[in-house]
MIGUDO-773318 format. One record per residue: residue in three letters; x, y, z of N, C-alpha, C in turn. Coordinates in steps of 0.02 Angstrom, whole numbers, plus 50000, padded with zeros to 5 digits. Last residue first. Example, Ala and Ser with C-alpha at 12.3 -4.5 7.8 and 13.67 -1.06 7.14 Angstrom:
SER506424988850354506844994750357506455000250394ALA506604971650390506154977550390506604983550390
REM end
This chain:
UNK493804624746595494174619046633494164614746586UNK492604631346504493514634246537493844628246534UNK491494626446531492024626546474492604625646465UNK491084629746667491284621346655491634622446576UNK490894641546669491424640846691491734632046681UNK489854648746623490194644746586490854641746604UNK489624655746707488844651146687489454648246657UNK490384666046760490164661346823489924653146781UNK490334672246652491064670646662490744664746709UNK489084678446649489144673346579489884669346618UNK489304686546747488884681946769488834676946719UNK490344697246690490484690646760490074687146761UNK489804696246513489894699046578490124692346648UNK491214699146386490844693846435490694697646515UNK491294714646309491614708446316491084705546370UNK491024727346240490674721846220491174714646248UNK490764743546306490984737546330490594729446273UNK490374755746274490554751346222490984745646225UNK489854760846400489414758246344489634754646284UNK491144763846474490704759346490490344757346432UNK491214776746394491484772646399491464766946416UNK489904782246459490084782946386490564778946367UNK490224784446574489664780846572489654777546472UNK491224794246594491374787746600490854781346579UNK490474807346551491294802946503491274796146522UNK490064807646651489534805046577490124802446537UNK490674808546770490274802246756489894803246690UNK491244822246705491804815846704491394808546705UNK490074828446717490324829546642490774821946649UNK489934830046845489574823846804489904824346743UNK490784839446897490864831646878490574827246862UNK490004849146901490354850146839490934840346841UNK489734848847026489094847346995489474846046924UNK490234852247151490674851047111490204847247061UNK489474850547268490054858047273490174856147213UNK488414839647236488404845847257488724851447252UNK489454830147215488984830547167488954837147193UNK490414830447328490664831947269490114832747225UNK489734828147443490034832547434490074836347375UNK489114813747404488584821747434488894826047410UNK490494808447395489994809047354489364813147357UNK490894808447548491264811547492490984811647425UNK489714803047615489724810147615490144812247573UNK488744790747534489324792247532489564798247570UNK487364788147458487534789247548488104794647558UNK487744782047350487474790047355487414792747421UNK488314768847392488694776347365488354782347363UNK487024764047455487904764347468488424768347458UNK486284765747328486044769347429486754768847473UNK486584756247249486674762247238486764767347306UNK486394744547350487184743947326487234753247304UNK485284744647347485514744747413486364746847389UNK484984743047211484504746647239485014747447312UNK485504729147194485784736347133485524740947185UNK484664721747271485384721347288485794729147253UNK483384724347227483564725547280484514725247284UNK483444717847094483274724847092483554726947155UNK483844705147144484494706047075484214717347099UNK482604701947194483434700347222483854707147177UNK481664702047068481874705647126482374708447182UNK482554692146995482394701746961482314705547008UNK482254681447063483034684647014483084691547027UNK480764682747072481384682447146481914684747132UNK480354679146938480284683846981480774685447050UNK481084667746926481384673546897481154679746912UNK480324658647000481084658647011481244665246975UNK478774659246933478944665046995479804665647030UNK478884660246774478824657346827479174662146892UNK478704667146634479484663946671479224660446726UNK477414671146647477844669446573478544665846579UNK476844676646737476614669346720476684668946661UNK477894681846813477774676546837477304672646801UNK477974694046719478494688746725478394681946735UNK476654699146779476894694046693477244692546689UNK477184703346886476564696046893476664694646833UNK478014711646859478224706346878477514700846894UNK477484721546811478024718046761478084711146804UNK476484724546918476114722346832476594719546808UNK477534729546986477154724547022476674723346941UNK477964743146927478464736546946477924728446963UNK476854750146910477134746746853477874741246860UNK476734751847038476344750547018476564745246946UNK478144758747067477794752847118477214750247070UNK477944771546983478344765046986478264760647006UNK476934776847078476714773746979477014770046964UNK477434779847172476624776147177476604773747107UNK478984778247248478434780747193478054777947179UNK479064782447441479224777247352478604780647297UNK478584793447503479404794147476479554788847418UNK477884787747578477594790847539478124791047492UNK478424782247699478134775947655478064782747583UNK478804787147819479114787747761479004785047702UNK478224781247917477774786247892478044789647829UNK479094771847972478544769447918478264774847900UNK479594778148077479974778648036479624775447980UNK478554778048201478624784948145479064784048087UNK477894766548261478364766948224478504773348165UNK476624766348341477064771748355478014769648311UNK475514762548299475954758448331476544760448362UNK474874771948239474514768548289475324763548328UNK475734772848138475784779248169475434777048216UNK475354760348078476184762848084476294769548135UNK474314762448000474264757248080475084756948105UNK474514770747944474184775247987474204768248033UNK475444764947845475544774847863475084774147932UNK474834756747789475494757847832475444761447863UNK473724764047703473454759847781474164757947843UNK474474770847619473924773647678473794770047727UNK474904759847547475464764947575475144768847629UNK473694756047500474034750947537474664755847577UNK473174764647415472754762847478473344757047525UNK473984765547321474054772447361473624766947414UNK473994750647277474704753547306474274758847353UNK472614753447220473004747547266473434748247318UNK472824759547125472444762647171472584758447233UNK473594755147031473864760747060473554763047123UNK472784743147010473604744547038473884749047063UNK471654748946928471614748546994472204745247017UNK472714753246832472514759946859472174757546921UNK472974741246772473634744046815473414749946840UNK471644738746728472034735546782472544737246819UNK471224749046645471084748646684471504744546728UNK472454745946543472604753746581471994752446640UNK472064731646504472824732846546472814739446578UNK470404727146552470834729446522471464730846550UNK469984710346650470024717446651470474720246574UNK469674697746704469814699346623469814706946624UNK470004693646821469364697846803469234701046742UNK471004689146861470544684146868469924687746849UNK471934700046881472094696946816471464690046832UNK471454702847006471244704646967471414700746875UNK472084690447100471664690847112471474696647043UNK473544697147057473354693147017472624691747036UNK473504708747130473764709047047473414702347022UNK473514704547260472884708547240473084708547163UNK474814700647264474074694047271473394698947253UNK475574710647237475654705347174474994701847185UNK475484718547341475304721447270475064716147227UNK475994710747440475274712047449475264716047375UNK477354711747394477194704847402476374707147404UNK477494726447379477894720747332477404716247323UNK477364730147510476854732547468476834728847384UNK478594724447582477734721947600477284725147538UNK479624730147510479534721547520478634718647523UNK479584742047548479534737447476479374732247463UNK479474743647710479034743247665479014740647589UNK480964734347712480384732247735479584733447691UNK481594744047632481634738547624481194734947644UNK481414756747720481484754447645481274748847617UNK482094750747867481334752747855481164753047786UNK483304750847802482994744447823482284748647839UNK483884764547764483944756247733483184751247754UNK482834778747739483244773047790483294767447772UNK481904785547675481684781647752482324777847778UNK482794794447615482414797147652481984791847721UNK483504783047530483734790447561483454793347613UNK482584776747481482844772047528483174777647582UNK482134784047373481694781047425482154780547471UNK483474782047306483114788347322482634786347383UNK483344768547274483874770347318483804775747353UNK482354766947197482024764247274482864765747309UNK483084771947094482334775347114482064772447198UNK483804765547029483964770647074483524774847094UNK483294752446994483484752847057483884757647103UNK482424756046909482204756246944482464754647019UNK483034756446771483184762246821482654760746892UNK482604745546697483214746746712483604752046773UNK481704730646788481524740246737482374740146762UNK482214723346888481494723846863481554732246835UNK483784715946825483524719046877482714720346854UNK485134704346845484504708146810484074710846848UNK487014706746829486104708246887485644708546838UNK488024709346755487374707046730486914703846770UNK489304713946780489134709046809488454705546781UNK489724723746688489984720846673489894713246736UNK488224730446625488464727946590489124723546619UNK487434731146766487174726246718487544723946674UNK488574737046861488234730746864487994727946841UNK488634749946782489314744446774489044738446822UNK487254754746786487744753446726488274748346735UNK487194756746928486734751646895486984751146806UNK488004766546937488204757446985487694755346943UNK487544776346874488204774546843488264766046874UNK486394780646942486494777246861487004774246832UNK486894785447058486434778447053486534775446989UNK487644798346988487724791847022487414785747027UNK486214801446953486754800646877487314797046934UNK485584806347080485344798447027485944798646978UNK486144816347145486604810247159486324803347118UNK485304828947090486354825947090486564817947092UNK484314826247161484344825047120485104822347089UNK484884832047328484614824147301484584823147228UNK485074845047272485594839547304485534832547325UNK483834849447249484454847247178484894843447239UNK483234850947367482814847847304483524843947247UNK483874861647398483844853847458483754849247389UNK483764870747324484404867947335484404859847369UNK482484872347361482804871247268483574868447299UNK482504879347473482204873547462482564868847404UNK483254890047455483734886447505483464879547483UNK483554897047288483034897547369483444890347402UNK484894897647180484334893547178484324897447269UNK486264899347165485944905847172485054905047174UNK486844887447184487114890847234486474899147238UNK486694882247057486344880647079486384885547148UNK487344897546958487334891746975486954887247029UNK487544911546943487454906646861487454900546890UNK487984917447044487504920847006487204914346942UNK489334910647079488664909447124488074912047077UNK490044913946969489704908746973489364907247005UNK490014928447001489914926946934489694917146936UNK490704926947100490054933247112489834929347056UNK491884923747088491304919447128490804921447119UNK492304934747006492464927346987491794925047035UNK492594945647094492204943347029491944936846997UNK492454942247274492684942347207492394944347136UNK491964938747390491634945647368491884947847296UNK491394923147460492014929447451491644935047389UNK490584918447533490544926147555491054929347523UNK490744905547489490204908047449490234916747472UNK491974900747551492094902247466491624905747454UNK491494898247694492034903647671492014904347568UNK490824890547642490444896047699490994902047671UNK491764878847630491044881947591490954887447579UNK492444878147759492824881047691492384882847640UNK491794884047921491624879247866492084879847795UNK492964890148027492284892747988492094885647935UNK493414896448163493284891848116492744890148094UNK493874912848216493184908148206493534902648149UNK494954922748311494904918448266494274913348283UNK494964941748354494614935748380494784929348312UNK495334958048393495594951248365495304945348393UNK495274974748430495114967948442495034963148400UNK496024991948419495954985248393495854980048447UNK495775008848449496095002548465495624995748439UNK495995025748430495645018848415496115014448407UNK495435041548503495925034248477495635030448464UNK495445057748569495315051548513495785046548518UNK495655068348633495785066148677495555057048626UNK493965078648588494525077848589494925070648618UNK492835084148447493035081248481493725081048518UNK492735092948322492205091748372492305088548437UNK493375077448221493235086648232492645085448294UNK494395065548209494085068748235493915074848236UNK495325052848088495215060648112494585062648174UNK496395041148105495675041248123495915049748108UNK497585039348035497125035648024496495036248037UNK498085052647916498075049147986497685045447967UNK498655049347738498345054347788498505048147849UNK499755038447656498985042047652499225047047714UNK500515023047675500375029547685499765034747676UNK499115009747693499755012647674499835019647670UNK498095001847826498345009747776498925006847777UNK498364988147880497534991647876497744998547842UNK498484972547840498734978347823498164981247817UNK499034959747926498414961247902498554969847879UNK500094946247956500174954947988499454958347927UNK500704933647944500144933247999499954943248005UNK502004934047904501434929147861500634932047898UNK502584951247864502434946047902502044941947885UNK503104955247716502754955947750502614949747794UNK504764960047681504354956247664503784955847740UNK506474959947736506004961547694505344957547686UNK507084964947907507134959447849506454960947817UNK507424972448012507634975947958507464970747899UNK506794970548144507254966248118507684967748065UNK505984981648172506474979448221507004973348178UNK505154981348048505704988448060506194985848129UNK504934975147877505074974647962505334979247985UNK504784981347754505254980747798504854978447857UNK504334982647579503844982647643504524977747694UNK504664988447430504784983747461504534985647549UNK503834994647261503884995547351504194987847389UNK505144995847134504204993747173504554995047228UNK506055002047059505695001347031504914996847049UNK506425013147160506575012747090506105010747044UNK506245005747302506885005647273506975006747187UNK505445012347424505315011547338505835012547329UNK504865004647562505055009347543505215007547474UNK503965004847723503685002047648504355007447601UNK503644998247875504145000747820504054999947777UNK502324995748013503014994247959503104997247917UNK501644998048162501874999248096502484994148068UNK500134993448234500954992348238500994995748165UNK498835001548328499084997748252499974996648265UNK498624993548504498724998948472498784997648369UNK497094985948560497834983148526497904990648484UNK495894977148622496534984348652496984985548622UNK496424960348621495994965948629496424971048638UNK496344943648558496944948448569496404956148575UNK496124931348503496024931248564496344938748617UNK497394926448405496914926648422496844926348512UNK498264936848295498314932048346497694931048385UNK498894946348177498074941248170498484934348224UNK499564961548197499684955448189499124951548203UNK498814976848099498994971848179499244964548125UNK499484993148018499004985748033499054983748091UNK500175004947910499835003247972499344995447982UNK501795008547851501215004147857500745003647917UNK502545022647802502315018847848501795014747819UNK503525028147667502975028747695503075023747752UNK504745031947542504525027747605504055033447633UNK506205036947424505595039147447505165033147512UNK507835045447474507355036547455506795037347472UNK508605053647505508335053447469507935048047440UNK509065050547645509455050047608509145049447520UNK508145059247740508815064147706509315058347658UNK507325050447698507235055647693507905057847665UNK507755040447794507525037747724507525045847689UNK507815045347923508225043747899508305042847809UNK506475046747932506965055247921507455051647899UNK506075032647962505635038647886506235044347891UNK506645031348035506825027748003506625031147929UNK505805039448154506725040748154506805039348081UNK504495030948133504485040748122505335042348100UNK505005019648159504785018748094505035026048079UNK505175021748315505795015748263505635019648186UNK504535035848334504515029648364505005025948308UNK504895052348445504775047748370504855039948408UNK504875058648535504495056648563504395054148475UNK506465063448561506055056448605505425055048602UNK507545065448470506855064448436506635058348516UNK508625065048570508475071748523507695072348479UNK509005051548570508965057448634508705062848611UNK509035046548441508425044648488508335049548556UNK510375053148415509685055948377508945052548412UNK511095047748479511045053748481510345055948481UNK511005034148483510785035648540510725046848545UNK511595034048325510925033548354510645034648395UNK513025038148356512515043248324511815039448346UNK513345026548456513315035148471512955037748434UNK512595009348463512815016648427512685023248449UNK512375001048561512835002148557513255007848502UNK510864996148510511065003248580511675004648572UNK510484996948373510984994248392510964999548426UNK509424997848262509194995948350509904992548374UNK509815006948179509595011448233509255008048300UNK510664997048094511085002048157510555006348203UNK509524990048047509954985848093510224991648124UNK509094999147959508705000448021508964994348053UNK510105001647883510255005747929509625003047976UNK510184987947814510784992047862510734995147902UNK508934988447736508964982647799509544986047840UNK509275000447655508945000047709508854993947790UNK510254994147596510334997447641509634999947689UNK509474981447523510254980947580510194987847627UNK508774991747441508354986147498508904982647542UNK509534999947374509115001647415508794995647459UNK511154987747364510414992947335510074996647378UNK512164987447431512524987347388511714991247342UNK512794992047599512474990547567512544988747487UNK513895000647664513914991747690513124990647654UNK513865011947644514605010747613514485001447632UNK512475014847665512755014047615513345010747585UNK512945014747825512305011847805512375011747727UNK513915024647824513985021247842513415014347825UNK512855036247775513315033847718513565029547753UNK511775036847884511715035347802512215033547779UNK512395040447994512265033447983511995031547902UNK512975053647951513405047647963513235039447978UNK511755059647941512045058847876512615052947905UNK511455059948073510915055648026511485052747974UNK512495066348164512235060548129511835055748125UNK512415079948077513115074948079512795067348095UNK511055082748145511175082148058511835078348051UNK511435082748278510775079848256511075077648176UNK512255094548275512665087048292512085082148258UNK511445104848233512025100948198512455093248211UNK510445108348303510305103248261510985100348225UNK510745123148354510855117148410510625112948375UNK510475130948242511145127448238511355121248315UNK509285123648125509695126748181510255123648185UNK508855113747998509235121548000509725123948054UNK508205103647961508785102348004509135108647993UNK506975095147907507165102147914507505101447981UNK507175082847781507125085547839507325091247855UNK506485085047600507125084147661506865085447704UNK505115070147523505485078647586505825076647620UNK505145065947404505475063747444505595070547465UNK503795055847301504175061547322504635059847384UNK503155045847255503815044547266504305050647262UNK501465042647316501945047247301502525044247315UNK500565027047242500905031147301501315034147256UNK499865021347108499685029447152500105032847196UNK500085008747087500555015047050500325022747066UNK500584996147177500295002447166500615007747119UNK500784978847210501214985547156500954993247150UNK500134972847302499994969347223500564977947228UNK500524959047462500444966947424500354967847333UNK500694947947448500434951047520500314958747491UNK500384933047367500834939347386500414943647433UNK499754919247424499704922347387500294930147398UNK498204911347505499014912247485499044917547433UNK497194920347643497334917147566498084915847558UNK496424921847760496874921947752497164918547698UNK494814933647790495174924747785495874926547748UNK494024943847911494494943647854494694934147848UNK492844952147932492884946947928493194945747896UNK492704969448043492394965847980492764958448009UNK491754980948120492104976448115491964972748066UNK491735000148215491854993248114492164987448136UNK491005009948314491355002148297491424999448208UNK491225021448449490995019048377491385013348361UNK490905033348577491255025448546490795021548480UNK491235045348673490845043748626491165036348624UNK491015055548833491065051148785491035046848736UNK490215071748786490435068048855490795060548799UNK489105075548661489395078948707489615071148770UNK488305080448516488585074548535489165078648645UNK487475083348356487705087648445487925081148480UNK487425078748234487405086048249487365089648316UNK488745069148183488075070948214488225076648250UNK489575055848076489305063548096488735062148168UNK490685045848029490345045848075490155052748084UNK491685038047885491255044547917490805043847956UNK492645027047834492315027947859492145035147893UNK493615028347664493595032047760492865033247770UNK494915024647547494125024047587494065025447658UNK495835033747442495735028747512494955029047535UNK496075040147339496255034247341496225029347391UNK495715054147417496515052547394496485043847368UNK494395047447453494675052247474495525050847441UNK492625041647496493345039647449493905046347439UNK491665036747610491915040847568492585038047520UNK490235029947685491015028147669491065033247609UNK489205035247832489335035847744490065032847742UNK488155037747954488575035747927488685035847866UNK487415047048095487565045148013487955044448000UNK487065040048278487405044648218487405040848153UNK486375033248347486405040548355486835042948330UNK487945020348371487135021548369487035031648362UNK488465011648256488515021148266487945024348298UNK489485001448173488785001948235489165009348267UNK489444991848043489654995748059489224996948112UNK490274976647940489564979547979490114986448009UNK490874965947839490974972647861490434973147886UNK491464950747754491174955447776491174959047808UNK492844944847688492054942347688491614945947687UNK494324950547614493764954447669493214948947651UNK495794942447627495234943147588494634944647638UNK497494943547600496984942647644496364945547602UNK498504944347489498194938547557497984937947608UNK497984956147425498134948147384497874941647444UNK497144966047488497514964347460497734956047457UNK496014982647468495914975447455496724975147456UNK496304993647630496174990647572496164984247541UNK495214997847780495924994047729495824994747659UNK494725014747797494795008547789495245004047769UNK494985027747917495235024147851495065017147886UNK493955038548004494215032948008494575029347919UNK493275052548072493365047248006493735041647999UNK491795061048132492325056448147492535051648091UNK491085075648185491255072148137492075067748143UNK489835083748277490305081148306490505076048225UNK489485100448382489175096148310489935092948292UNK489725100348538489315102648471489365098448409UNK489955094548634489595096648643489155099048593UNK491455085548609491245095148648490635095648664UNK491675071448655491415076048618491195082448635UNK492945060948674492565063848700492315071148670UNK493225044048581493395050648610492915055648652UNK493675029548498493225034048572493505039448562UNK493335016148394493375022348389493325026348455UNK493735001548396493405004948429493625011348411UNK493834987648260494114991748267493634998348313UNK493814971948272493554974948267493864981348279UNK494054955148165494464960648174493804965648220UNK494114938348148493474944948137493854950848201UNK494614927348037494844931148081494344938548093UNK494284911448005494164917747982494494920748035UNK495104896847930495104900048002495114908447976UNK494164881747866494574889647849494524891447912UNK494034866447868493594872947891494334876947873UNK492944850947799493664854647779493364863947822UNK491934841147783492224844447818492794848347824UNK492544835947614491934837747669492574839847724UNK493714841347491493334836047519493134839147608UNK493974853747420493794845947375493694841547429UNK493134867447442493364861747472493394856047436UNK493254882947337492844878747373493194871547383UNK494204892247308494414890347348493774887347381UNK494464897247164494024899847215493904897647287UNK495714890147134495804896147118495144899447167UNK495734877947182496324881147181495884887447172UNK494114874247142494754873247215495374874247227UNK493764877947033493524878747097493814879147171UNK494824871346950494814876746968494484881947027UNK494634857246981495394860446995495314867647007UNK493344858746903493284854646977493924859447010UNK493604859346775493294866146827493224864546886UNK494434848246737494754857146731494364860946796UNK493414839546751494204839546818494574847346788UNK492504843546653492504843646723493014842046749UNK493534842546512493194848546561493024846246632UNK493984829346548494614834646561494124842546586UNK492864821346521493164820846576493874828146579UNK492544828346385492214827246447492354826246496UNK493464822946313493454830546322492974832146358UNK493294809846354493974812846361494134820246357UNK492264807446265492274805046321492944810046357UNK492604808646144492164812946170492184812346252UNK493474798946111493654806946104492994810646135UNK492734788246118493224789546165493424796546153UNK491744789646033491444788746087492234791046134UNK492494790945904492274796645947492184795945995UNK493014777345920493474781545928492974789445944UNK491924767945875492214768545929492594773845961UNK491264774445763491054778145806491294776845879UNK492934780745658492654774445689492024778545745UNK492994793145540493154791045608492624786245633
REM end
């Protein structure tokens, strides 16, 4: 194989890995392919109150569980004057609140931080019970009661064709006022609610069902009792009802805090309990949001990636990131325009510089330490010096010349010169030696070329590494250099005319 042809096969399994893990970051972990982008968190809180006897006082609470679309960030808990623990109980997690004397009213808090994912709303459990208790409908003042349940069941059957038709059936007939058996059985159960009726109903017709407990995610919302919904098992999974509408499937906006199980809060010690919900929406950064998710997956690349670097190290690499940019404009400028420039990389080095003081203050100082480098450069090349001594009093040159800016700059009250330090003292040094031998091997026109030609690459890189959609992406998405090395690689086996040969020869052409 030609080494043209690897260069392109390599290139190409370079560019596909990074746009693989770029795609995947952002579909699947859900960091931002481009800036500013914000997620809308939702920070739930849930109040515990009741009033405490006096003696030794224990309070439990269920937690949610994990599910598909919605995703917990974070959790705090606040108990002042009491111990806390999370337990695990039947498959459910329950907050525990103790203490050993407690008396008059109490109030306890969990709140967490949920974001709202795509995705199914429920994953399949294979723990819930798919038992099914009859109702106890013995007496005999219960008979009309029992006539009809059973008559909205099989009416509710004879107009279904599965378990998920009929159910939608019957909990359409139990919010139809215009039904006798229903208005029966709501006169008779007054203190059940849509779901409690809908569960006996489910019951006596042997279909196993539970309740759902949660809120709807509206913002700005306090005091909020849990709402329920309908979860019932046609066989072979749970299908989750609406219960006033009878239509399947979980609300887009409805946060699921228990599936059946036990109550939600318990209390001992106490009486007269409840707990009520508060709802608030934060816009959040989409970042912010990918790095708190609590996954495996993220856990695993925040752990293995610059993300798990001290805050400094991070500042540090997110400037670094962006030279293999610089490198790339100063690649496809030499080879397919042919700038010449002074040293090849030197014009993503005063772009860096340029980062931190600012175009035109940049520029200025380069310029002056440039031009005052070169008359002290050559004033020494008048002293037959050695080359490591000479470019070492060059070096000393520069630092004393970047010092004296610095401080008749801070006398003058131009603070944005104090950025002078930010160019590199060795580079500068060995730029200003290449170019006085330029000048007295070419003449000082090609000095100006090289300079020009360095500055223009140099301002042109500071252009794109500026960029914020380039900040972005080097930074969140570091696995795209893999695509700028593919491309840089490609680039390299450019052998046709550069634009500036196209400009020189243009009297051919014609």
């Amino acid at each position: 194989m030609s080494p043209r042809a690897q260069v392109y096969i390599l290139a190409g399994l370079l560019a596909l890995m990074g746009a693989g893990l770029t795609i995947y970051k952002n579909i699947e972990l859900g960091f931002p392919l481009l800036p500013g982008e914000y997620r809308t968190v939702w920070t739930i809180e849930a109040k515990v109150r009741f009033t405490a006897d006096g003696g030794p006082v224990k309070a439990a609470l269920t937690l949610p569980r994990e599910q598909r679309n919605m995703e917990v960030l974070n959790e705090s808990f606040s108990s002042s004057g009491y111990g806390f623990n999370i337990v695990s109980e039947d498959d459910e997690y329950r907050a525990v609140w103790s203490r050993r004397s407690a008396s008059g009213p109490q109030s306890l808090f969990y709140q967490l931080d949920v974001h709202q994912t795509p995705g199914a709303a429920l994953e399949q459990p294979l723990d819930l019970s798919t038992e099914v208790q009859k109702p106890f409908l013995g007496a005999r003042e219960q008979e009309a009661v029992r006539l009809a349940i059973y008559s909205l069941v099989d009416s509710a059957r004879e107009r279904s064709s599965d378990t998920e038709t009929f159910t939608t059936q019957l909990l359409i007939a139990l919010g139809d006022n215009r039904n006798q058996d229903r208005n029966l059985i709501f006169g008779y159960y007054k203190d059940r609610s849509l779901v409690d009726t809908a569960l006996l109903m489910l019951s006596a017709a042997e279909i196993p069902a539970h309740r759902i407990r949660g809120l709807y995610l509206e913002d700005d919302r306090r005091r909020l009792d849990p709402e329920d919904l309908l979860e019932v098992y046609d066989g072979e999974r749970w299908v989750v009802f609406e219960p006033h509408s009878g239509s399947p499937g979980v609300p887009k906006n409805f946060f699921i805090w228990q599936r059946g199980g036990k109550s939600l809060l318990d209390v001992e010690g106490g009486r007269n309990s409840r707990v009520t919900f508060s709802v608030i929406s934060n816009d959040v950064p989409a970042r912010d949001v990918a790095m708190l998710s609590t996954s495996r997956e993220k856990e695993a690349l925040v752990d293995f990636s610059i993300y798990s670097l001290p805050i400094e190290q991070q500042s540090i690499f997110k400037l670094i990131l962006l030279v293999p940019v610089g490198a790339l404009v100063v690649v496809l400028l030499r080879v397919f325009v042919g700038i010449r420039t002074s040293g090849t990389f030197m014009p993503v080095l005063l772009a860096i510089a340029f980062i931190e003081t600012r175009l035109l203050t940049g520029l200025s100082i380069f310029i002056l330490i440039l031009v005052l480098g070169l008359w002290v450069r050559f004033y020494l090349s008048r002293l037959n010096l050695l080359l490591v001594a000479r470019i070492a009093a060059v070096v000393v040159t520069v630092v004393i010349l970047m010092g004296a800016i610095s401080v008749v700059s801070y006398k003058l009250g131009i603070e944005q010169a104090l950025t002078v330090t930010f160019f590199p003292m060795i580079i500068l040094a060995w730029t200003i030696e290449r170019m006085s031998i330029v000048w007295e091997e070419d003449g000082p026109y090609e000095v100006v070329v090289q300079a020009g030609g360095t500055l223009l690459v140099a301002v042109l890189a500071w252009w794109v590494m500026t960029n914020r959609y380039v900040e972005h992406w080097t930074f969140n998405f570091p696995e795209l250099l893999l695509v700028l090395l593919g491309l840089i690689l490609i680039v390299g086996n450019y052998t046709g005319f550069r634009l500036g040969e196209l400009m020189r020869f243009r009297q051919l052409v014609r």
